[in-house]
N, C-alpha and C positions, 0 to 999 in steps of 0.2 A: 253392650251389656256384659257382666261379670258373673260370676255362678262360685259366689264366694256364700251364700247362705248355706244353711246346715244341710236343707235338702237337695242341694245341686241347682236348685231352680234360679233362674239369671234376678239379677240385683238391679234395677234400674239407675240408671246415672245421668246425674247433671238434673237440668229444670225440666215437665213437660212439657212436650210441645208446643209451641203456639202462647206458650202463658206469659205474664208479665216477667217473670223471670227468664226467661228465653232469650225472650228478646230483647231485654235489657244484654245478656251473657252475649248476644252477636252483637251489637251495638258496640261496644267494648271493647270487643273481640277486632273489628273492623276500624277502630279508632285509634288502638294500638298499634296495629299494624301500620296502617296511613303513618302515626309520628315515629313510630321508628325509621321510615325510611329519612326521617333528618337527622345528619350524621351526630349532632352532639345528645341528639333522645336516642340512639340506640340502645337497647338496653335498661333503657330511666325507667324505674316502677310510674308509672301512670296512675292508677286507680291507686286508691285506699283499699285497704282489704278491710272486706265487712263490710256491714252496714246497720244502724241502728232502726228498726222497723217499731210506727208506734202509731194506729188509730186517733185519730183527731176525734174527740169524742163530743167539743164545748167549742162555743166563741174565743173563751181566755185560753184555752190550749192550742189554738190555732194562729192567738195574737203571739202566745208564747213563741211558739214554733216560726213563723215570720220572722218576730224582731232577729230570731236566732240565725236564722239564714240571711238576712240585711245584714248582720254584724259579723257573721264569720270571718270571713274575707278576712277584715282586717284586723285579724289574731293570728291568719296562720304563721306569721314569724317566729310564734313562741307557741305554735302546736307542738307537740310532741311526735308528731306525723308530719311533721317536713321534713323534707330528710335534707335538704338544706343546712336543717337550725343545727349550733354547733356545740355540742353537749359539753355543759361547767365541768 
């Protein structure tokens, strides 16, 4: 904890405990580590930074979301987040 608010009082940092973001943040954290120990990932950003968070609220926002995830894959060559891809 930090004690960077106005009152002195400690600032909480990172996810709560125990919550989906937790443990998603060690899961990561634990995955990371494991591929760096292979010498040509040392150092390789792993994860995307971010994340786009969105309620499935319908059938068709869900069929949406689907087809999106079956298709990505085979885009990332011209994602803008590969760090790969070799800028015109």
């Amino acid at each position: 904890m930090t004690t960077d608010s106005l009152d002195g009082s400690p600032l909480p940092r990172g996810p709560k405990p125990a919550s989906l973001g937790a443990i998603m943040s060690q899961f990561k954290s634990r995955v990371t580590k494991r591929l760096w120990k292979i010498p040509s990932l040392n150092e390789t950003p792993i994860w995307q930074r971010n994340y786009y968070e969105h309620i499935i609220r319908n059938e068709r926002e869900m069929d949406n979301i689907w087809r999106y995830i079956e298709s990505n894959p085979m885009m990332w060559e011209d994602d803008d987040e590969n760090p790969r891809r070799t800028q015109p």
